[in-house]
N, CA, C and O atoms as a Maestro MAE file, in Angstrom:
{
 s_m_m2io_version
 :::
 2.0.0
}

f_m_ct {
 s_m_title
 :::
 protein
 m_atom[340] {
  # First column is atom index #
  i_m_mmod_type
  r_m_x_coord
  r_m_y_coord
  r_m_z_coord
  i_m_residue_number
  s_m_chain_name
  s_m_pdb_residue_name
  s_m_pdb_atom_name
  i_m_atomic_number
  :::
  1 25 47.500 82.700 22.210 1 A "UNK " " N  " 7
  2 3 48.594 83.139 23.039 1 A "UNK " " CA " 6
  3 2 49.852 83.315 22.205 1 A "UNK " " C  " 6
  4 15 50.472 84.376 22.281 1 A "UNK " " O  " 8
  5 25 50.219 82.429 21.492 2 A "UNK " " N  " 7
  6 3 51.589 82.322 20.435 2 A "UNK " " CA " 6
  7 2 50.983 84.049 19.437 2 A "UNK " " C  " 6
  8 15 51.139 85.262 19.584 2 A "UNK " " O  " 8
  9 25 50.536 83.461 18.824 3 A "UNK " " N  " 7
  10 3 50.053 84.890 18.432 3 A "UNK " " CA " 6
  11 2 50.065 86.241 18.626 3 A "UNK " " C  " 6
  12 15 49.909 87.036 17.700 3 A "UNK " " O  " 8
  13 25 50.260 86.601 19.913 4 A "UNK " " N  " 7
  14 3 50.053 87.452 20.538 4 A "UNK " " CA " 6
  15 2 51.448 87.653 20.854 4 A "UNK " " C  " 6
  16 15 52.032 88.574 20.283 4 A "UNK " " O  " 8
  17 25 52.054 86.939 21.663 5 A "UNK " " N  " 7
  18 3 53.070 86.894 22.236 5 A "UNK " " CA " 6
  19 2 54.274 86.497 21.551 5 A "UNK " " C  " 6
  20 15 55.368 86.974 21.854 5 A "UNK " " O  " 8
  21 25 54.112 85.620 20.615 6 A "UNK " " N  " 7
  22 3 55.174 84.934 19.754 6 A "UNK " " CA " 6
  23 2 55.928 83.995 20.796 6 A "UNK " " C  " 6
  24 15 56.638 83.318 20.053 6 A "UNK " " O  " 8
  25 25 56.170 83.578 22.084 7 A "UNK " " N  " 7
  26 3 57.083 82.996 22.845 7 A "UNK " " CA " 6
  27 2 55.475 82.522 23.601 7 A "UNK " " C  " 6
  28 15 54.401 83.114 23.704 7 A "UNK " " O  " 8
  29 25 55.991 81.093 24.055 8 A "UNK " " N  " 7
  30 3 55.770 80.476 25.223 8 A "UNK " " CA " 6
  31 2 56.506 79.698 25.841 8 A "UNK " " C  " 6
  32 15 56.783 78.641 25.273 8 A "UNK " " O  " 8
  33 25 57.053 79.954 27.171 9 A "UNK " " N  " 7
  34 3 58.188 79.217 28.133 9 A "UNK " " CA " 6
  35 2 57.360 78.697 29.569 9 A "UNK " " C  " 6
  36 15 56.493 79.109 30.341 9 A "UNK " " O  " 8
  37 25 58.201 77.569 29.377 10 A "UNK " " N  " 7
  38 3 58.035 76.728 30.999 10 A "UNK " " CA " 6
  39 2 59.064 76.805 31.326 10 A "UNK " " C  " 6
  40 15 59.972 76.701 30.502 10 A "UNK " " O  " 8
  41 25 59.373 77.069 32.991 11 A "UNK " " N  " 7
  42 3 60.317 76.304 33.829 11 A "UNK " " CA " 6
  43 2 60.295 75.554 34.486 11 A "UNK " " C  " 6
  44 15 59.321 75.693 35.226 11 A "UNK " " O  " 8
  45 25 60.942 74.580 34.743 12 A "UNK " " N  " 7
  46 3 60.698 73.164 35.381 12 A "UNK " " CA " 6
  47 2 61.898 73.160 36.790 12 A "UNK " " C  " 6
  48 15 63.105 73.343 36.639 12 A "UNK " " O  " 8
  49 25 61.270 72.928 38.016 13 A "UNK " " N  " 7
  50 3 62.408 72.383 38.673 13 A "UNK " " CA " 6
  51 2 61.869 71.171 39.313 13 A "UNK " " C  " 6
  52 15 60.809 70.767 39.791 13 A "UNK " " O  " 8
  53 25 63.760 70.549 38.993 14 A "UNK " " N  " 7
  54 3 63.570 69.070 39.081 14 A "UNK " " CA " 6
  55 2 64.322 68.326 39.993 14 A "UNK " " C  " 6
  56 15 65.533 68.446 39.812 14 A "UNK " " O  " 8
  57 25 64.068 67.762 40.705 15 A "UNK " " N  " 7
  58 3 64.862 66.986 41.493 15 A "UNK " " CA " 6
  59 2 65.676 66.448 41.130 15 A "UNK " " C  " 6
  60 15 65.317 65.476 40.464 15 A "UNK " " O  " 8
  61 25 66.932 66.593 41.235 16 A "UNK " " N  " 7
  62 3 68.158 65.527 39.984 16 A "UNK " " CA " 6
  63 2 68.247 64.464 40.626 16 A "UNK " " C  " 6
  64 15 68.966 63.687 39.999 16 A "UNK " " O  " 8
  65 25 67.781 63.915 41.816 17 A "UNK " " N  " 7
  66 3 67.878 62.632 42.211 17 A "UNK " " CA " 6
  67 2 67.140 61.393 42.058 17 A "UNK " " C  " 6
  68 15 67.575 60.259 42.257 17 A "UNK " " O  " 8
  69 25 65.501 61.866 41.529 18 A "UNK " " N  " 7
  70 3 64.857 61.262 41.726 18 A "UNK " " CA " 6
  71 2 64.122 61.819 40.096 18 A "UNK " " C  " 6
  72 15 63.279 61.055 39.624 18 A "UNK " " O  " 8
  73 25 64.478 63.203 39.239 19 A "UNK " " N  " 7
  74 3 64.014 63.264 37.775 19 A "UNK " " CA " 6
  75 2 62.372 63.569 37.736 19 A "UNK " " C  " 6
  76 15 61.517 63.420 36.864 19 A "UNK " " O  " 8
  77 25 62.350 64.072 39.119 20 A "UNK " " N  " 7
  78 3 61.074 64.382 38.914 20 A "UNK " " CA " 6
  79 2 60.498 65.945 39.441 20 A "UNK " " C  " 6
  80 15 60.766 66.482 40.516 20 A "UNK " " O  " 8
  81 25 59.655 66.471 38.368 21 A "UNK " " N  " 7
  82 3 58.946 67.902 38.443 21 A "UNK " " CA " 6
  83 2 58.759 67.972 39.861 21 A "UNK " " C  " 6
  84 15 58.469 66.921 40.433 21 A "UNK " " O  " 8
  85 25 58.858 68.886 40.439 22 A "UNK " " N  " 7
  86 3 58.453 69.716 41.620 22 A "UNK " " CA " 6
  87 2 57.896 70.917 41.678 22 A "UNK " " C  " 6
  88 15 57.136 71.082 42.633 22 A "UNK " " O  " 8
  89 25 58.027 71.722 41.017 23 A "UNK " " N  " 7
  90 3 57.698 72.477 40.256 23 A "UNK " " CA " 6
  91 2 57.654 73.821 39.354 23 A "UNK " " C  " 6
  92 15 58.500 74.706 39.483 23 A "UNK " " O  " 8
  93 25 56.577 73.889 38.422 24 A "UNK " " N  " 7
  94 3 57.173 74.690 37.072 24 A "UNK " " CA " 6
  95 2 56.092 75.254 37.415 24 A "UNK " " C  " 6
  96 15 55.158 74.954 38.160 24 A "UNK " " O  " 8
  97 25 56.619 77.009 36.088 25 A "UNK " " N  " 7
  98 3 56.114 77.999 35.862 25 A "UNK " " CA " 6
  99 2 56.003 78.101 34.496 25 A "UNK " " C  " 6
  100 15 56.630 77.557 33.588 25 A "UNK " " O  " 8
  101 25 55.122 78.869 34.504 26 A "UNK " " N  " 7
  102 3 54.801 78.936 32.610 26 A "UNK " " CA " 6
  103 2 54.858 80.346 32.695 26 A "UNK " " C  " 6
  104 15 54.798 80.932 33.777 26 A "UNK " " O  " 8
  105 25 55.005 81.091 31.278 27 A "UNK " " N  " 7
  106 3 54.662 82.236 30.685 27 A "UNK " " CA " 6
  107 2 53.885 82.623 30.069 27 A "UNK " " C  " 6
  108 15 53.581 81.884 29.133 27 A "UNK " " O  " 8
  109 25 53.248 83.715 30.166 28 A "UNK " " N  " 7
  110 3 51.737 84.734 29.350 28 A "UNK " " CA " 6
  111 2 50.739 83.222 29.247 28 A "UNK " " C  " 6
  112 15 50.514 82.846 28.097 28 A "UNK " " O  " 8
  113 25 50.235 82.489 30.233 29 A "UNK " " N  " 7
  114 3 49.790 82.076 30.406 29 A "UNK " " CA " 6
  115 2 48.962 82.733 31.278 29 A "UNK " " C  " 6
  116 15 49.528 83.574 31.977 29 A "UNK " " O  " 8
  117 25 47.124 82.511 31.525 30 A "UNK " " N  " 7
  118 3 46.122 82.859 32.493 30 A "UNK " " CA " 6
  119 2 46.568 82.089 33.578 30 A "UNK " " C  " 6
  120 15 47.288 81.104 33.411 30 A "UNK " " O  " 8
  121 25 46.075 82.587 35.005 31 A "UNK " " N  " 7
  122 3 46.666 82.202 35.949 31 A "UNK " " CA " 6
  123 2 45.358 81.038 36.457 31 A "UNK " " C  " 6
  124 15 45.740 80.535 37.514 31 A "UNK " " O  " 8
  125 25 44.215 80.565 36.121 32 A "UNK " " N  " 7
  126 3 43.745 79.825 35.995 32 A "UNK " " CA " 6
  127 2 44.103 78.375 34.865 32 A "UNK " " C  " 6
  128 15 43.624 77.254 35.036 32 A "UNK " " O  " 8
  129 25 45.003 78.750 33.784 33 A "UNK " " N  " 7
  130 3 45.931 78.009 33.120 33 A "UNK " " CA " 6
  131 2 47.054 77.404 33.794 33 A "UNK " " C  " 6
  132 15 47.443 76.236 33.834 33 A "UNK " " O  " 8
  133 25 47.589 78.731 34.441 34 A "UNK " " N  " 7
  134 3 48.896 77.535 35.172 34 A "UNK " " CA " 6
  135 2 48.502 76.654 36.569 34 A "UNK " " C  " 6
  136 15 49.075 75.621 36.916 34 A "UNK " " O  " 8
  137 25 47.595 77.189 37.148 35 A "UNK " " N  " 7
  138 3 47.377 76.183 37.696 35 A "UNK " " CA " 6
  139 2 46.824 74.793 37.661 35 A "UNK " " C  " 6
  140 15 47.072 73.871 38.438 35 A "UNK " " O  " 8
  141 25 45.954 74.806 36.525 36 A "UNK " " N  " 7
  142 3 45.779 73.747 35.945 36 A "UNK " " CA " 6
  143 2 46.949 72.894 35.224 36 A "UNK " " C  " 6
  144 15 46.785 71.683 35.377 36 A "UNK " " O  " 8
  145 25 47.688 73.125 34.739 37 A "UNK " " N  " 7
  146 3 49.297 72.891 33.931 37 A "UNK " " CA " 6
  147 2 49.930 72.745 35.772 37 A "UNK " " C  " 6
  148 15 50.794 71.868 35.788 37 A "UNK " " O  " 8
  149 25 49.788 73.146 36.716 38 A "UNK " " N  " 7
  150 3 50.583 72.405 37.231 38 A "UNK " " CA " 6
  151 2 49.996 71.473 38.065 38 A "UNK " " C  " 6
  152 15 50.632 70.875 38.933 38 A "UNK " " O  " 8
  153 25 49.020 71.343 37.887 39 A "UNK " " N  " 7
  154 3 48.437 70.038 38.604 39 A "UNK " " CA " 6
  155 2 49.218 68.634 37.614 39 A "UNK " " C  " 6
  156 15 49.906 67.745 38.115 39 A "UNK " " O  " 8
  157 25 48.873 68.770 36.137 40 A "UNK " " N  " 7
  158 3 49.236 67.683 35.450 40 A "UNK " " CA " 6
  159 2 51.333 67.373 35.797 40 A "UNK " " C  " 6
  160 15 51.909 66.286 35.840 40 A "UNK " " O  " 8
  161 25 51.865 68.601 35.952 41 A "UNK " " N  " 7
  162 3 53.430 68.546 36.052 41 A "UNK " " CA " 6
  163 2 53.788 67.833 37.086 41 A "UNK " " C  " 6
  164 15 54.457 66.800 37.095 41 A "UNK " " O  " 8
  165 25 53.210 68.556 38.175 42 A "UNK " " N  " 7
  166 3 54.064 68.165 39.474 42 A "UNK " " CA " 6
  167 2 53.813 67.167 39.869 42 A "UNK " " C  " 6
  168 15 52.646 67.008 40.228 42 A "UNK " " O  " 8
  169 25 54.693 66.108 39.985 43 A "UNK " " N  " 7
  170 3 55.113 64.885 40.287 43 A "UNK " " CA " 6
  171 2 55.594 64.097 39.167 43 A "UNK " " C  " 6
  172 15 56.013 62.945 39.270 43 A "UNK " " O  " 8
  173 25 55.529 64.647 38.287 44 A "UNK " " N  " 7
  174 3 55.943 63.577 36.717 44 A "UNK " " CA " 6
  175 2 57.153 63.232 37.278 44 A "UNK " " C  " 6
  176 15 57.492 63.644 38.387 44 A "UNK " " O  " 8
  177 25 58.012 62.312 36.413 45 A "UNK " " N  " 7
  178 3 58.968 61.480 36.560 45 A "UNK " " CA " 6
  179 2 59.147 61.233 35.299 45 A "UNK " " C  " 6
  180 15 58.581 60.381 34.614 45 A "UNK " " O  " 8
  181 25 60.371 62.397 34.837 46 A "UNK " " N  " 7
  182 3 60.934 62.247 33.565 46 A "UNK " " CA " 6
  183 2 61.648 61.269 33.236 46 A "UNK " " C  " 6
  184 15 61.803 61.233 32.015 46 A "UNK " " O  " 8
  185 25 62.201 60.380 33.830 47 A "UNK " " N  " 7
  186 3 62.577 59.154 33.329 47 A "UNK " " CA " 6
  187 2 61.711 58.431 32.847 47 A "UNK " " C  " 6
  188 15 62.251 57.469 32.302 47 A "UNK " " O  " 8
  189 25 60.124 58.394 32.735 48 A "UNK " " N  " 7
  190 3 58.870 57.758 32.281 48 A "UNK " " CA " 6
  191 2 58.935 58.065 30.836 48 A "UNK " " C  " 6
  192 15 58.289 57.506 29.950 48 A "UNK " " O  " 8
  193 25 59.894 59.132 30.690 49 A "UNK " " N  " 7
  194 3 59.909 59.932 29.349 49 A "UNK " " CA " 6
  195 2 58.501 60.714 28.876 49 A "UNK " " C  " 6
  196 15 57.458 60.501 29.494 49 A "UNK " " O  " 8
  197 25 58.548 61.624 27.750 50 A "UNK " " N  " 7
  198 3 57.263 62.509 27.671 50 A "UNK " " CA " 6
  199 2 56.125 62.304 27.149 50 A "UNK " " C  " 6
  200 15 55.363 63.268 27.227 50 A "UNK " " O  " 8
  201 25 55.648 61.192 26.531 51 A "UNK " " N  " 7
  202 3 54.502 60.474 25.501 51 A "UNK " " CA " 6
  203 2 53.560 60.385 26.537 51 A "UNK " " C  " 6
  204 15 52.451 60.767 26.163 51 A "UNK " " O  " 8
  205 25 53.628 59.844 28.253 52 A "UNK " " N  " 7
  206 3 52.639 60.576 28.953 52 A "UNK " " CA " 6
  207 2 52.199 61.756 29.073 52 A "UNK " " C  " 6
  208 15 51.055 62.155 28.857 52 A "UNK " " O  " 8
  209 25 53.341 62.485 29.511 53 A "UNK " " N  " 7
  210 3 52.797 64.043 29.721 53 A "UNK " " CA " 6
  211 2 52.164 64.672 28.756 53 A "UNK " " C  " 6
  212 15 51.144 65.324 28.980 53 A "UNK " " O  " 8
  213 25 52.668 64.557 27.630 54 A "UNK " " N  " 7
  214 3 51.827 65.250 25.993 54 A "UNK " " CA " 6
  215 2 50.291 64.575 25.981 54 A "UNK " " C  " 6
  216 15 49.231 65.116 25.667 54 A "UNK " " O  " 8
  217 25 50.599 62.907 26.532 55 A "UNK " " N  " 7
  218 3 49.561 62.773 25.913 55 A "UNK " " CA " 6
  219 2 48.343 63.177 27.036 55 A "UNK " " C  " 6
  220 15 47.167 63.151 26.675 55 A "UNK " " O  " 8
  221 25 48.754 63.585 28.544 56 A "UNK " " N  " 7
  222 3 47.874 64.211 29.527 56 A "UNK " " CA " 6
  223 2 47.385 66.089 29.205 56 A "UNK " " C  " 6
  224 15 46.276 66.624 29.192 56 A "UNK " " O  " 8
  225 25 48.608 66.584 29.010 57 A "UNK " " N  " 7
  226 3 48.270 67.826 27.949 57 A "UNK " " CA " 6
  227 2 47.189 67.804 26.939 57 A "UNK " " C  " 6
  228 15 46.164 68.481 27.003 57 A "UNK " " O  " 8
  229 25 47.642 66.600 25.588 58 A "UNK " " N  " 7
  230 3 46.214 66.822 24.692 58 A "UNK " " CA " 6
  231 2 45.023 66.499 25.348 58 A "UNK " " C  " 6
  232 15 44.194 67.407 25.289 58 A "UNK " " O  " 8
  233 25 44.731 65.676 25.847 59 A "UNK " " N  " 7
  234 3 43.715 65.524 26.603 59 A "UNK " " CA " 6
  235 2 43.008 66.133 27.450 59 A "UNK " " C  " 6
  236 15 41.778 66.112 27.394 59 A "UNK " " O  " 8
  237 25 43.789 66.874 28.514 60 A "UNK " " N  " 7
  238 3 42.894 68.007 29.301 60 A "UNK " " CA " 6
  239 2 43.163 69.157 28.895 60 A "UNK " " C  " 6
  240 15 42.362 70.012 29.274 60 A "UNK " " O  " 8
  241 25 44.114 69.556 28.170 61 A "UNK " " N  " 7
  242 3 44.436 71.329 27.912 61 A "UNK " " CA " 6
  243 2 43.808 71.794 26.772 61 A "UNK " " C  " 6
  244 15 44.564 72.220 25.899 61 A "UNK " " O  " 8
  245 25 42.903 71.814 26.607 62 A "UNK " " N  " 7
  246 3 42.270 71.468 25.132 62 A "UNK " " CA " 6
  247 2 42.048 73.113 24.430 62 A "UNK " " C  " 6
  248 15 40.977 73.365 23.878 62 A "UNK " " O  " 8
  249 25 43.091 74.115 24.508 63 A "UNK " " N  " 7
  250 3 43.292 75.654 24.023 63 A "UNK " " CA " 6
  251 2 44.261 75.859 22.449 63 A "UNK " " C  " 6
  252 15 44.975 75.030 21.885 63 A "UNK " " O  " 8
  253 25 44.051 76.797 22.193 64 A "UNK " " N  " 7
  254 3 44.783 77.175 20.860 64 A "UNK " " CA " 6
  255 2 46.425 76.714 21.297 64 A "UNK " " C  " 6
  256 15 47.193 75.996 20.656 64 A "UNK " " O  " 8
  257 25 46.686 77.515 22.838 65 A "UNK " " N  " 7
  258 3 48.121 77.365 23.230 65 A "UNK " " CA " 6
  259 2 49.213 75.642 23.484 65 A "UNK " " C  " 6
  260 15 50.375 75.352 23.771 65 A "UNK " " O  " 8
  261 25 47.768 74.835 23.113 66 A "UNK " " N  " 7
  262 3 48.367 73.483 23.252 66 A "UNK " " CA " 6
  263 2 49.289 73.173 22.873 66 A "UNK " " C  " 6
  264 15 50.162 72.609 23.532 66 A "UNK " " O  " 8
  265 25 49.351 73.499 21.545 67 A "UNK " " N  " 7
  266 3 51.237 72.955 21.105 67 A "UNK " " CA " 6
  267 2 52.090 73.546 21.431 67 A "UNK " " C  " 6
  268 15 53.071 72.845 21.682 67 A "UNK " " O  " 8
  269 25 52.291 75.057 21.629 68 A "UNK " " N  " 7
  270 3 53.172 75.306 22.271 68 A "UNK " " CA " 6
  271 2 53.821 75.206 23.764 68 A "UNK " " C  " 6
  272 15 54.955 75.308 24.232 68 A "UNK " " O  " 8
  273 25 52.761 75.002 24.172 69 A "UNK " " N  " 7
  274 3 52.994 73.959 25.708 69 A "UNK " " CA " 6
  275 2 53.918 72.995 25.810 69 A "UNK " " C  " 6
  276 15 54.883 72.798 26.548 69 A "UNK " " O  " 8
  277 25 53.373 72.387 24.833 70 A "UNK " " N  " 7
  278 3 54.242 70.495 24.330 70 A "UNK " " CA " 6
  279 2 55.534 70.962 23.959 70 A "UNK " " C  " 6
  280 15 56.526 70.519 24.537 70 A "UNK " " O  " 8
  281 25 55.670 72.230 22.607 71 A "UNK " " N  " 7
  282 3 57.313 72.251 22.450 71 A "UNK " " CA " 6
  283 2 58.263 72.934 23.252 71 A "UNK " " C  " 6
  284 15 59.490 72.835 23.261 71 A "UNK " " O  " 8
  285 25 57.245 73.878 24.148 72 A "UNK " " N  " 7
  286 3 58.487 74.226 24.870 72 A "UNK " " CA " 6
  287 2 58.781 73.833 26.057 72 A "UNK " " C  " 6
  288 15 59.785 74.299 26.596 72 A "UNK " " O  " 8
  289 25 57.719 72.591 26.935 73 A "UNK " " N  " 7
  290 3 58.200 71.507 27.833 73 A "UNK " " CA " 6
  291 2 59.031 70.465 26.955 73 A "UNK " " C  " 6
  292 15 60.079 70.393 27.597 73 A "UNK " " O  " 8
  293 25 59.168 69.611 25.850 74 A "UNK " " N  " 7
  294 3 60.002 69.260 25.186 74 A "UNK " " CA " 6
  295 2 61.139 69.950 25.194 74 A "UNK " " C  " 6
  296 15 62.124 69.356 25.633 74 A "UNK " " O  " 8
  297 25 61.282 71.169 24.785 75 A "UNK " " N  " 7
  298 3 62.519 72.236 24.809 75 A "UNK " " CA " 6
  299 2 62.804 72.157 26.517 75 A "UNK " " C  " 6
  300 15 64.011 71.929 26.601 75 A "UNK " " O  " 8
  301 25 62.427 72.214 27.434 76 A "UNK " " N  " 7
  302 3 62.761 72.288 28.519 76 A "UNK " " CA " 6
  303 2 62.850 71.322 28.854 76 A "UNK " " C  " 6
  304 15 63.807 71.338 29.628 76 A "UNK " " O  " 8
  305 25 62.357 70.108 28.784 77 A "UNK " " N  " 7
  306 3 63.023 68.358 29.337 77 A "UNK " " CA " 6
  307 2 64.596 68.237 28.410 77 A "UNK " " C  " 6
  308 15 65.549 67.522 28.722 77 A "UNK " " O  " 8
  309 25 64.521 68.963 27.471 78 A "UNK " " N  " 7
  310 3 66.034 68.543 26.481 78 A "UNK " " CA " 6
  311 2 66.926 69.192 27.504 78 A "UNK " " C  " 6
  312 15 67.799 68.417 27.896 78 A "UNK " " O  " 8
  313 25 66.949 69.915 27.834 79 A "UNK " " N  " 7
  314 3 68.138 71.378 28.152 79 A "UNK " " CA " 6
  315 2 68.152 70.416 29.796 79 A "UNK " " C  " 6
  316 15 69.246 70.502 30.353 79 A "UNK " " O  " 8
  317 25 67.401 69.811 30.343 80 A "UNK " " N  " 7
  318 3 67.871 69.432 31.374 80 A "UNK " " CA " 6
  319 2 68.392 67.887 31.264 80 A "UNK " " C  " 6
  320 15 69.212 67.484 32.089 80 A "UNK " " O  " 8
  321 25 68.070 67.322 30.584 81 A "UNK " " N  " 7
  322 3 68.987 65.839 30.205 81 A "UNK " " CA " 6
  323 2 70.230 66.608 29.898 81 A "UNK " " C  " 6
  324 15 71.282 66.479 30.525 81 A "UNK " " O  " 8
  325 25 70.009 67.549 28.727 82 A "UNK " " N  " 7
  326 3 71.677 67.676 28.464 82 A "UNK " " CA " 6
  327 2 72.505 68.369 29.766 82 A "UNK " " C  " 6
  328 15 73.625 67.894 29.952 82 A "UNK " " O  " 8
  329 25 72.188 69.154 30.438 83 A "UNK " " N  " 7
  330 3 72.712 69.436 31.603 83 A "UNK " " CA " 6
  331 2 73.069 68.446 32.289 83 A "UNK " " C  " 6
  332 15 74.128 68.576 32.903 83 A "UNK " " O  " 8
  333 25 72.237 67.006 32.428 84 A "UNK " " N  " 7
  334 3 72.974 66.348 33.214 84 A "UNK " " CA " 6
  335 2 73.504 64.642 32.763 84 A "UNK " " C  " 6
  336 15 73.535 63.524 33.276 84 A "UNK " " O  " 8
  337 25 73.768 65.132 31.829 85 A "UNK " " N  " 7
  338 3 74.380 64.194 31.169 85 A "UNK " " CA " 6
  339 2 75.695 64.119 30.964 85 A "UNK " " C  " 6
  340 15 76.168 63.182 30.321 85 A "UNK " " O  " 8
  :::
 }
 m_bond[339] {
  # First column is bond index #
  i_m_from
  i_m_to
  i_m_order
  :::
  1 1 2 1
  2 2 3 1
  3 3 4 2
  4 3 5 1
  5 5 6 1
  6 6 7 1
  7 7 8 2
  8 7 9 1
  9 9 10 1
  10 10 11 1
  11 11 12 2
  12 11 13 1
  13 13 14 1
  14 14 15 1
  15 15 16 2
  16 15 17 1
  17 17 18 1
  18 18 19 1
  19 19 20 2
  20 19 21 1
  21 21 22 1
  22 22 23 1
  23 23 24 2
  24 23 25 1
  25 25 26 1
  26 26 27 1
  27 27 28 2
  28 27 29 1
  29 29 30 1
  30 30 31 1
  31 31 32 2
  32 31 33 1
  33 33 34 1
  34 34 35 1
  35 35 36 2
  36 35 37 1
  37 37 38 1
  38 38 39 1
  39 39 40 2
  40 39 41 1
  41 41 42 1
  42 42 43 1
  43 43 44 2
  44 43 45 1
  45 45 46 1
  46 46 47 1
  47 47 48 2
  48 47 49 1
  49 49 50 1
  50 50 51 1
  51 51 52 2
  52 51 53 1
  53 53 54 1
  54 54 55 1
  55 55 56 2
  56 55 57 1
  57 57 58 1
  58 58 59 1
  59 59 60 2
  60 59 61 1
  61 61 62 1
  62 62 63 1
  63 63 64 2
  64 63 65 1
  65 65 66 1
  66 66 67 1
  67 67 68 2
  68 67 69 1
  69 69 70 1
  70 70 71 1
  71 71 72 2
  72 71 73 1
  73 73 74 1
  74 74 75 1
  75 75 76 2
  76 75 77 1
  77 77 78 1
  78 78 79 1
  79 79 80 2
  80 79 81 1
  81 81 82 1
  82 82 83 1
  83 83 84 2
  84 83 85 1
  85 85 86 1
  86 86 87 1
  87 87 88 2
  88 87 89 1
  89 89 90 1
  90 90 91 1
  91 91 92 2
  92 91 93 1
  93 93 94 1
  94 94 95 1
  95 95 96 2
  96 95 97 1
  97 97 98 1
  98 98 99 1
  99 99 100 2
  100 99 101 1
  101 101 102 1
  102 102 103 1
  103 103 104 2
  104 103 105 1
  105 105 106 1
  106 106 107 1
  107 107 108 2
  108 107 109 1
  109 109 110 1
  110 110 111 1
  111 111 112 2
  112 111 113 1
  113 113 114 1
  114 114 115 1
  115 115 116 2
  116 115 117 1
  117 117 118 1
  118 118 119 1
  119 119 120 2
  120 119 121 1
  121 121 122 1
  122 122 123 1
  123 123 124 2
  124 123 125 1
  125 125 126 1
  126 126 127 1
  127 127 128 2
  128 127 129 1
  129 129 130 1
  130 130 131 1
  131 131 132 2
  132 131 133 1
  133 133 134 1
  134 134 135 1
  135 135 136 2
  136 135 137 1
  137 137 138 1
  138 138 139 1
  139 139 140 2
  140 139 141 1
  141 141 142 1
  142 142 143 1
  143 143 144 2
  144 143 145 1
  145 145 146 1
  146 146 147 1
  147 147 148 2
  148 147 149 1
  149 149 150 1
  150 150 151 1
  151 151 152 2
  152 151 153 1
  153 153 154 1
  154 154 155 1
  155 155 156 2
  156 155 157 1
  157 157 158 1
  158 158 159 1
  159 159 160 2
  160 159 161 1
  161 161 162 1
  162 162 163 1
  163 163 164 2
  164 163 165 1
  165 165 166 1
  166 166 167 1
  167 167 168 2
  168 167 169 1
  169 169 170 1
  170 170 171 1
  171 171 172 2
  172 171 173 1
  173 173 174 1
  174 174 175 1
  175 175 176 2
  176 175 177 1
  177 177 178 1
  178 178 179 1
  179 179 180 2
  180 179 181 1
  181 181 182 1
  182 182 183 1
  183 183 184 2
  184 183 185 1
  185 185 186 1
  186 186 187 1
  187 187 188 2
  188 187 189 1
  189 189 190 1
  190 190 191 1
  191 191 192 2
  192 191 193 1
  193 193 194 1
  194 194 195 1
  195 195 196 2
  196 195 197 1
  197 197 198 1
  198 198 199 1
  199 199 200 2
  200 199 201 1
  201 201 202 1
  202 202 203 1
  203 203 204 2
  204 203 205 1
  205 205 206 1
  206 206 207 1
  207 207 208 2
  208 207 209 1
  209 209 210 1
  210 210 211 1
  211 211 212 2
  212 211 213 1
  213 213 214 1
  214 214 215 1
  215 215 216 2
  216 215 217 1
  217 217 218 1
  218 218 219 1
  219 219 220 2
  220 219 221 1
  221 221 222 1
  222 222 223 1
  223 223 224 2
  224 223 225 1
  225 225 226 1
  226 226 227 1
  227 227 228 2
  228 227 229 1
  229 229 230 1
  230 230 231 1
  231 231 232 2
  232 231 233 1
  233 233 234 1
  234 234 235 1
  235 235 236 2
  236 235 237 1
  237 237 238 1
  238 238 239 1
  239 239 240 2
  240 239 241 1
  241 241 242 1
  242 242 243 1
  243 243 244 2
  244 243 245 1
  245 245 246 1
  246 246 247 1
  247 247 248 2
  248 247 249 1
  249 249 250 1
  250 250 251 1
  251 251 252 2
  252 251 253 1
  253 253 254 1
  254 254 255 1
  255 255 256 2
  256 255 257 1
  257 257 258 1
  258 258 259 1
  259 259 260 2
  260 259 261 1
  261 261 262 1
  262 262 263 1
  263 263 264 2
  264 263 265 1
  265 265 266 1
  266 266 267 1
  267 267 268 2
  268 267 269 1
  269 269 270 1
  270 270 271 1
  271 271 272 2
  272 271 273 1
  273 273 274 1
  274 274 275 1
  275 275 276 2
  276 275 277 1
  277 277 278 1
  278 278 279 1
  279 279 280 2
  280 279 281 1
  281 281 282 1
  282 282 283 1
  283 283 284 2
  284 283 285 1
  285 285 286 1
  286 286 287 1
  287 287 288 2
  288 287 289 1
  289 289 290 1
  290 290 291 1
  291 291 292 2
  292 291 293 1
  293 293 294 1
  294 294 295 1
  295 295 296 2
  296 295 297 1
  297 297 298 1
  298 298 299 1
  299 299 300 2
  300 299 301 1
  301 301 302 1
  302 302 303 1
  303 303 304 2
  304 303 305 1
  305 305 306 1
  306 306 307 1
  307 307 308 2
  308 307 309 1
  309 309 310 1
  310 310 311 1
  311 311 312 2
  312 311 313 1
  313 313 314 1
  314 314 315 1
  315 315 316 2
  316 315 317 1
  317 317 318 1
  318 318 319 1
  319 319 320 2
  320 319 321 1
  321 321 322 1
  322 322 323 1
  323 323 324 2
  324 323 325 1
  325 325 326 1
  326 326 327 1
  327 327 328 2
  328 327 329 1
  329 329 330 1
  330 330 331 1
  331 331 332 2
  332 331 333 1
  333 333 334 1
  334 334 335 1
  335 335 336 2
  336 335 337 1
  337 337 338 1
  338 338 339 1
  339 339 340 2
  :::
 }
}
């Protein structure tokens, strides 16, 4: 997918009260992909911080596109701490 595309993006929406996924969209992702990716999202609780979620990603997402999954939900948990910080 990176390959191809050079970009992979998630969007996340989050409850600011409670810090938790409700839910996200991915890009040039198969649509049998995102739904799987959002089974693992929705309900996380980013205050748990991300060493779960990555480590539920390596474990079931098991595609070439795996790491870029991880950095650009990383890239997207940053941009929303700093927003509300």
């Amino acid at each position: 997918m990176y390959e191809k595309y050079k970009y992979a993006g998630i969007v996340l929406e989050i409850e600011q009260n409670t810090h938790i996924v409700i839910d996200v969209e991915f890009t040039v992702i198969t649509d049998l992909t995102k739904k799987f990716l959002r089974k693992i999202f929705i309900g996380y609780d980013l205050t748990q911080g991300l060493d779960e979620l990555i480590r539920l990603v390596k474990k079931h997402y098991l595609a070439p596109s795996q790491q870029a999954i991880i950095v650009a939900m990383e890239a997207a948990v940053q941009r929303y701490w700093n927003s509300v910080s």
